[in-house]
C-alpha positions as CSV (number, residue, x, y, z in Angstrom):
1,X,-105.8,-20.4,309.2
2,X,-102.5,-21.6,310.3
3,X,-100.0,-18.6,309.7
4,X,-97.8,-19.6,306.4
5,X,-94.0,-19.3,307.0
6,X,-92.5,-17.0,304.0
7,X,-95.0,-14.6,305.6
8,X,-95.8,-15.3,309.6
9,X,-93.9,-11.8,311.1
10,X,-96.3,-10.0,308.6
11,X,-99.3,-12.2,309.5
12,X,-98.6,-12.0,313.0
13,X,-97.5,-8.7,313.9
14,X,-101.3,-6.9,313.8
15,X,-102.7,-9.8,316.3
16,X,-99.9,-8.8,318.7
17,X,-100.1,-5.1,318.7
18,X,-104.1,-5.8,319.6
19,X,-103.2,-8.6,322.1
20,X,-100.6,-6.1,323.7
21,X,-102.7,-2.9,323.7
22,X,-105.5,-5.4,325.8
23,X,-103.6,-7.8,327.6
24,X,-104.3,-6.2,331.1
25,X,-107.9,-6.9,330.5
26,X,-109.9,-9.8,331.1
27,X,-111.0,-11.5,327.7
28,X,-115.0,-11.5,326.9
29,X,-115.0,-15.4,326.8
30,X,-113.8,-18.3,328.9
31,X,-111.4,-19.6,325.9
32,X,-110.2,-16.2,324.9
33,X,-109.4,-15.9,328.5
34,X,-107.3,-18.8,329.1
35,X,-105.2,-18.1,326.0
36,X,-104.6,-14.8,327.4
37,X,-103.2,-16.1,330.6
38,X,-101.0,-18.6,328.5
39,X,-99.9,-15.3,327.0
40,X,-99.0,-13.5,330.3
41,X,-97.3,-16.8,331.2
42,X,-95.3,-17.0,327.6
43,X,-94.1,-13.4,328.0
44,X,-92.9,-14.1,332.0
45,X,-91.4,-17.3,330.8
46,X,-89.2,-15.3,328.3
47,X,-88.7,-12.0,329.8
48,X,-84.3,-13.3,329.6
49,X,-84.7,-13.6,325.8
50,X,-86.7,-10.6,326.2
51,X,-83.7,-8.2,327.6
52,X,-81.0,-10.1,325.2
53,X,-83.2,-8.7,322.0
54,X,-83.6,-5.4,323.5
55,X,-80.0,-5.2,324.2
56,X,-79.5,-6.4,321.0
57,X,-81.7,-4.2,319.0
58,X,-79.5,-1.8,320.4
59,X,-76.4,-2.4,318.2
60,X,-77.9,-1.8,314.9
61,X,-77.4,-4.2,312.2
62,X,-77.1,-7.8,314.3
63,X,-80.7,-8.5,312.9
64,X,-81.6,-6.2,309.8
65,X,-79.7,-4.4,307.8
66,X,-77.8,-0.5,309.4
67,X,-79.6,1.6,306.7
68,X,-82.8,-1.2,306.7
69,X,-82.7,-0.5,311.1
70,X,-82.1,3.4,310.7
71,X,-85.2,3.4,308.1
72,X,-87.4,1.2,310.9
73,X,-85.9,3.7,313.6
74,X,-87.1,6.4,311.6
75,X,-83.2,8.0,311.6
């Protein structure tokens, strides 16, 4: 089911912890496994945009909220 947009972060957030947490191993199926190398190439192909969020994740409020980011942050 195509993810719906008032709720695609929440939706996709679970699938990408898993995919994350087993990325460095080879899928079980031939499919799985070429989507998991598109994956490894997505991730290369954005590893600028990639330092620009962490960079700015680190001045609190430029995406969420300060006291929404300090809740998040566990602060």
């Amino acid at each position: 089911m195509a993810n719906m947009s008032y709720c695609r972060f929440e939706n996709t957030y679970n699938d990408l912890v898993d995919c994350l947490e087993n990325i460095e191993f080879e899928a079980e199926n031939e499919r799985d496994e070429r989507y998991r190398i598109r994956m490894i190439r997505l991730l290369h192909e954005n590893m600028d945009f990639f330092e620009d969020l962490k960079s700015a994740l680190d001045n609190p409020g430029m995406f969420i909220d300060d006291k929404e980011w300090e809740k998040e942050m566990g602060r």
